[in-house]
C-alpha positions in Angstrom: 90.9 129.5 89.2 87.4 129.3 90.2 83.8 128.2 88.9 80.8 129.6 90.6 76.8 129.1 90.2 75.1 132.8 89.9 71.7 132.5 88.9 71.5 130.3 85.8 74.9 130.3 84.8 78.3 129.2 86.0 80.7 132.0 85.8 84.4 130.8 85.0 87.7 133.4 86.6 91.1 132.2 85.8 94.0 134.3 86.8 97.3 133.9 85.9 100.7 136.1 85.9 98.1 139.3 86.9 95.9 138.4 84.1 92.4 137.6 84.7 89.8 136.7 82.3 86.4 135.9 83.0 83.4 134.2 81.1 80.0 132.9 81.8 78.5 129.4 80.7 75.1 128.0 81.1 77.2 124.3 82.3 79.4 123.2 84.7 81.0 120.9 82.0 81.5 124.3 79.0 82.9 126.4 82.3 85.4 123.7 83.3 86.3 123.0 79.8 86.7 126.4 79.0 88.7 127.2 82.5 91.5 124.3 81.2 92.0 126.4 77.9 92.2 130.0 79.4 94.3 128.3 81.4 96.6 126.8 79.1 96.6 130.4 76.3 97.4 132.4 79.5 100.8 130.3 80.6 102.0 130.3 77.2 101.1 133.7 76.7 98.7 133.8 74.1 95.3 135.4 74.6 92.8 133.0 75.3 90.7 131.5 72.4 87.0 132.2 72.3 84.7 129.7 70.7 82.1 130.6 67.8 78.6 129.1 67.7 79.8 126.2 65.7 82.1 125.0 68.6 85.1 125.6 66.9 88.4 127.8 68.7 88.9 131.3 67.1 91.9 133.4 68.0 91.5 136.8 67.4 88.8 139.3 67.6 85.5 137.9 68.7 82.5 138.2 67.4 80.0 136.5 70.3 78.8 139.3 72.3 80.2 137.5 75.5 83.7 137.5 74.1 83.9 140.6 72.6 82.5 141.7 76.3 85.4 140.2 78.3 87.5 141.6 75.8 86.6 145.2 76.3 86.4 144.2 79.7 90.1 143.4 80.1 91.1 146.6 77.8 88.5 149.3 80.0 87.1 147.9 83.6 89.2 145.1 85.1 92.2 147.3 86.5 90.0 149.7 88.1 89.3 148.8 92.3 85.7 149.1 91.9 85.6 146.8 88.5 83.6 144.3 90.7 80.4 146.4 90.5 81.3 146.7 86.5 81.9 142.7 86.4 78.3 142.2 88.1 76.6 144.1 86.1 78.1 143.2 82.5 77.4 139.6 83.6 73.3 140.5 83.9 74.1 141.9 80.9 75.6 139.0 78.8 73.2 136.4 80.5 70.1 138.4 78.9 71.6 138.5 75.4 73.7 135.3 75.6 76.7 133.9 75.7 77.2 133.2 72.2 75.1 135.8 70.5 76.4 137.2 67.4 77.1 141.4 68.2 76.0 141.8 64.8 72.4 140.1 65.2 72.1 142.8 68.2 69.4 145.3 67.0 68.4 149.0 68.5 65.2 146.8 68.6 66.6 144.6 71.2 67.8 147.3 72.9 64.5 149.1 73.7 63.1 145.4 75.0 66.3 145.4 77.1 65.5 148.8 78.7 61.6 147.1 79.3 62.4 144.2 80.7 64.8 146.1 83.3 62.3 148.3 83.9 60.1 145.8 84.9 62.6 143.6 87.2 62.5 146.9 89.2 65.9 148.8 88.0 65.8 152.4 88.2 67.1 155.1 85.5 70.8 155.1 86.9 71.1 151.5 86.9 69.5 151.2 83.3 71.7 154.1 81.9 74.8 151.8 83.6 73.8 148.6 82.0 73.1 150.8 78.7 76.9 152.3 79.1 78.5 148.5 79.1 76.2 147.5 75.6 77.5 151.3 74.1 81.2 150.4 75.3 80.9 147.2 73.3 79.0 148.3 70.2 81.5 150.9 70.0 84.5 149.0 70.1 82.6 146.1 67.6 82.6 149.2 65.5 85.7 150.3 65.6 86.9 146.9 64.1 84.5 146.5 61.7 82.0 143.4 63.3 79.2 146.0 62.5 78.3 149.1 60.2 76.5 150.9 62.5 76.1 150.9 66.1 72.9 150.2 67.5 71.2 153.1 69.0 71.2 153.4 73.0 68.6 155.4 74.7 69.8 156.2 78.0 67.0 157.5 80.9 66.3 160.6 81.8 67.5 160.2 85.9 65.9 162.8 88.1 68.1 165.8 89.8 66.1 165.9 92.6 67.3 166.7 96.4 71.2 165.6 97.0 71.5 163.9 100.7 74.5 165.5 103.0 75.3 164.9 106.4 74.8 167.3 109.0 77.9 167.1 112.0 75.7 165.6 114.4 75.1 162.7 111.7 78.9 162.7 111.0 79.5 162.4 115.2 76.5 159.7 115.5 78.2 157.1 112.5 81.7 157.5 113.9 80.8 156.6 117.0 79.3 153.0 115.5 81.5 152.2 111.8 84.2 149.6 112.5 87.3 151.1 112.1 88.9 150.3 108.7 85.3 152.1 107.4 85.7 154.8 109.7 89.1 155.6 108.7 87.4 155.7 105.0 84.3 157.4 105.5 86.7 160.3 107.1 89.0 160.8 104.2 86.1 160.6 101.8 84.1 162.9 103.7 87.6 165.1 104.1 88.3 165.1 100.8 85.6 164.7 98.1 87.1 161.7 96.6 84.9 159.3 95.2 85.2 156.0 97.1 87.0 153.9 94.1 89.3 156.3 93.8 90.4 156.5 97.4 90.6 152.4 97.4 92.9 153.1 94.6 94.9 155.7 95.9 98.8 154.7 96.8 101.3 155.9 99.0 103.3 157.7 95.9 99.7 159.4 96.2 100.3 160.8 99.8 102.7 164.2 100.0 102.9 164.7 103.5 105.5 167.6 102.8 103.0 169.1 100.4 100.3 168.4 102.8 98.8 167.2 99.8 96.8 164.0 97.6 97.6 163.7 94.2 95.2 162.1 91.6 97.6 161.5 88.7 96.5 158.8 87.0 93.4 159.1 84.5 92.4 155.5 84.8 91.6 155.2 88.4 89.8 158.2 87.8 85.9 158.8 86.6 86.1 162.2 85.0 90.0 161.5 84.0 91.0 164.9 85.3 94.3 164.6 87.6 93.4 167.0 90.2 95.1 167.5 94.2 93.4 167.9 97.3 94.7 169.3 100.2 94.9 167.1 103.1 93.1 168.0 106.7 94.6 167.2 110.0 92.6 164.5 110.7 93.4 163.1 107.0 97.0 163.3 107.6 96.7 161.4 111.0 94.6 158.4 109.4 97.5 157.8 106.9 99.9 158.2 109.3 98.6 155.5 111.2 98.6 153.2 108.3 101.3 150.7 107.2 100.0 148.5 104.6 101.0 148.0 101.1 98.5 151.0 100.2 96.6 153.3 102.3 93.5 151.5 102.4 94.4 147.8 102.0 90.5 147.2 100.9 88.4 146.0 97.8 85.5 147.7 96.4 83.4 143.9 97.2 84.9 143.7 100.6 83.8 147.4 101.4 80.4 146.4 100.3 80.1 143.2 102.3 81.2 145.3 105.0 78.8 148.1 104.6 76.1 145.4 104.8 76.9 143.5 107.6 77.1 147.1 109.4 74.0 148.2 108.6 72.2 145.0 109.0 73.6 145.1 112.6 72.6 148.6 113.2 69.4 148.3 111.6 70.0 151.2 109.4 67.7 149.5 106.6 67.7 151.9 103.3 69.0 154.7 105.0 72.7 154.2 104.1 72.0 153.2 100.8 74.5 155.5 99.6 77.1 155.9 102.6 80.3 156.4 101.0 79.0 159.1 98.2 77.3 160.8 100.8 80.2 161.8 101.9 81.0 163.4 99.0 78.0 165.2 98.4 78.9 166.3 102.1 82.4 167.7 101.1 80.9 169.6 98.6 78.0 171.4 100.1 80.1 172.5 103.3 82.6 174.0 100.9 80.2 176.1 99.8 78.2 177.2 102.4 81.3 178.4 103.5 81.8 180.5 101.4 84.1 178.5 98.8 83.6 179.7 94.9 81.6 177.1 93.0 84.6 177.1 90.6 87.4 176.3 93.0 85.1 173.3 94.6 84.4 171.9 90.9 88.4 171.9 91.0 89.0 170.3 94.0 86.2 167.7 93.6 87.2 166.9 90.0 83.8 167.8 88.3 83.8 167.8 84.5 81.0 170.6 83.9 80.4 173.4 86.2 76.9 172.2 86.0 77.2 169.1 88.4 79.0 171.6 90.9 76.0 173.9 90.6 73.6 170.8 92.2 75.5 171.2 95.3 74.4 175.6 95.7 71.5 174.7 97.5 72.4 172.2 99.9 72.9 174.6 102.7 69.1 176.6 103.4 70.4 178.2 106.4 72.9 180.5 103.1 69.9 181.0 100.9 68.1 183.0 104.1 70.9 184.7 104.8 71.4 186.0 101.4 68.0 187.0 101.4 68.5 189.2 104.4 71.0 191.1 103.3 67.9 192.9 102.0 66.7 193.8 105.2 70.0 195.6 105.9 69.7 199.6 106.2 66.4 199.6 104.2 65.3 203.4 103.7 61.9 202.8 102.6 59.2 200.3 104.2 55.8 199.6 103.2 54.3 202.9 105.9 57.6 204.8 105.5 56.8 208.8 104.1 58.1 209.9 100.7 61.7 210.6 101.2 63.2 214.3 102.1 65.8 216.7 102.1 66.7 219.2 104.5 68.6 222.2 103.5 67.0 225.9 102.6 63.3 223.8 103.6 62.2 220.7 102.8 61.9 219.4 99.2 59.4 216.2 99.0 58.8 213.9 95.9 55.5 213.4 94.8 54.5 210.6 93.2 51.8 211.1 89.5 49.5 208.5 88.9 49.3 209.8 85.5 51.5 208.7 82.9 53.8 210.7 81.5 53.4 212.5 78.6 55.2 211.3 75.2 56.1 213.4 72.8 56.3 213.2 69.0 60.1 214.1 67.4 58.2 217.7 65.7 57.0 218.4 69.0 60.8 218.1 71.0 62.5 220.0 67.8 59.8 223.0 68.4 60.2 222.9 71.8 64.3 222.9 71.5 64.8 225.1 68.7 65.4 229.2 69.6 63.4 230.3 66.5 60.1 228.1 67.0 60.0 229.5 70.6 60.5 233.3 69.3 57.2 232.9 66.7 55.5 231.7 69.5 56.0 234.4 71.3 54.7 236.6 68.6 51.8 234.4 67.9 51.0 235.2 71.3 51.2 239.0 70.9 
């Protein structure tokens, strides 16, 4: 059990018998009362009560947007490893609409101010369109069991393609030689692999075939695109689990990996420039795959991609391919800008000349004359 001050609000996290259930209250006093309850519904095994805008206990399906929230948080995000970055963000969420709002009072309306006042606090598309998925999520499932007749409409941002960062091998060398190790060991395996980062913190041993020389992603709900998928393993793969003991492979949080990553670059005074350290890896998988030579189609496979589309960002991540393609063309070319016309030898020399002129159509009466026997013999005699 724990209460903690973020921002305005206290935010309440009781655990108990591997349920957790979390809430946010704008005093001390509704937290720790509310704590007691959860407490209480949890060890008898009922689901904890949510309370209505008249004060009084409801059991069942809520209808505050902050209830109806944890509740599609316990049922979507919580058993995920990276459901911490989900948790921080549907907590911005619930503390602009409130606590206690009714879902139904939640207009398309209230929406677009949403998306305006994020835009000005400085959020970017992706992070709008992330906030927008958790409201969407909600609205769906209020939906589903009836609280509303239709579901609000959610905008999402247009987020730009533009260039995707990869690291080259001498980056790769230069942040070995600096991450502590338990990040090393990650950023290798990622960067091996293709895995998304929350799916490697949630990979367990059952995961690892070392006879198959082989990772299995079985399970849909550790996974983003919910495609199972296997990835070979490298050497260097193999050797990092090898080495490892704990009660999974990598015995790490998706919060503590970011506390990490922070401390590391703050140290390093790396600034922005690792903003996205783990993913980069990925991105890194990807494009040496296929400036290798690897088909687009067998890299969306291997790095679980959805639609051949998001594979297709990745085809231009290695420049040095694009001018190698190119010259291909300058391979055996027979004709150059002050080459002759071309020739053949054999019983003299027969050359190609080139008309200026275009040629000549002609009309269908024109080509049957021309054809037809007959037509050519009264010419003839015309001519005599």
């Amino acid at each position: 059990m724990s209460i903690s001050k973020r921002g305005k609000s206290w935010q309440v996290s009781v655990t108990c018998q591997g349920r957790r259930v979390r809430r946010s209250f704008k005093s001390h006093d509704d937290a720790r009362q509310f704590e007691l309850e959860a407490m209480a519904d949890l060890m008898a095994g009922r689901e904890p009560r949510t309370h209505s805008t008249s004060g009084y206990p409801q059991i069942g399906i809520p209808t505050t947007f902050g209830s109806l929230t944890d509740r599609v948080w316990s049922l979507e995000w919580s058993k995920q490893k990276s459901a911490d970055h989900t948790f921080n963000r549907m907590m911005q969420v619930i503390n602009y609409f409130g606590d206690k709002t009714e879902v139904k009072s939640i207009t398309s309306s209230d929406l677009e101010s949403y998306v305006l006042h994020l835009r000005h606090i400085g959020n970017g598309p992706s992070t709008i369109n992330r906030k927008l998925a958790i409201i969407s999520k909600v609205m769906q499932y209020a939906l589903r069991h009836e609280l509303i007749t239709t579901k609000p409409y959610v905008a999402l941002q247009r987020e730009p393609e533009g260039r995707v960062k990869y690291y080259t091998e001498e980056e790769e060398i230069e942040l070995l030689a600096v991450l502590p190790e338990e990040l090393r060991d990650l950023f290798v395996v990622l960067i091996d692999t293709g895995m998304r980062r929350g799916e490697a913190l949630s990979l367990e041993w059952v995961d690892v075939d070392y006879g198959k020389n082989q990772i299995s992603l079985s399970d849909p709900s550790k996974i983003k695109t919910s495609m199972p998928r296997t990835i070979p393993m490298t050497t260097r793969v193999r050797e990092i689990f090898r080495s490892k003991s704990g009660y999974t492979p990598f015995d790490l949080t998706s919060s503590k990996v970011d506390y990490m990553v922070k401390n590391f670059k703050y140290e390093h005074d790396y600034g922005e420039g690792l903003e996205a350290l783990f993913h980069t890896c990925r991105h890194t998988f990807c494009s040496r795959l296929i400036s290798r030579g690897v088909p687009l189609a067998t890299v969306r496979v291997l790095a679980g991609h959805k639609d051949i589309k998001t594979t297709l960002r990745y085809a231009h991540l290695a420049p040095s391919s694009l001018h190698e393609a190119v010259a291909v063309l300058e391979e055996a070319r027979p004709i150059t800008s002050s080459s002759s016309p071309p020739s053949w030898s054999g019983g003299g020399q027969k050359t190609i000349t080139l008309s200026s002129s275009p040629p000549k159509i002609f009309s269908p009466s024109e080509i049957f004359r021309k054809n037809n026997p007959l037509c050519q013999k009264e010419k003839t005699t015309n001519q005599n």
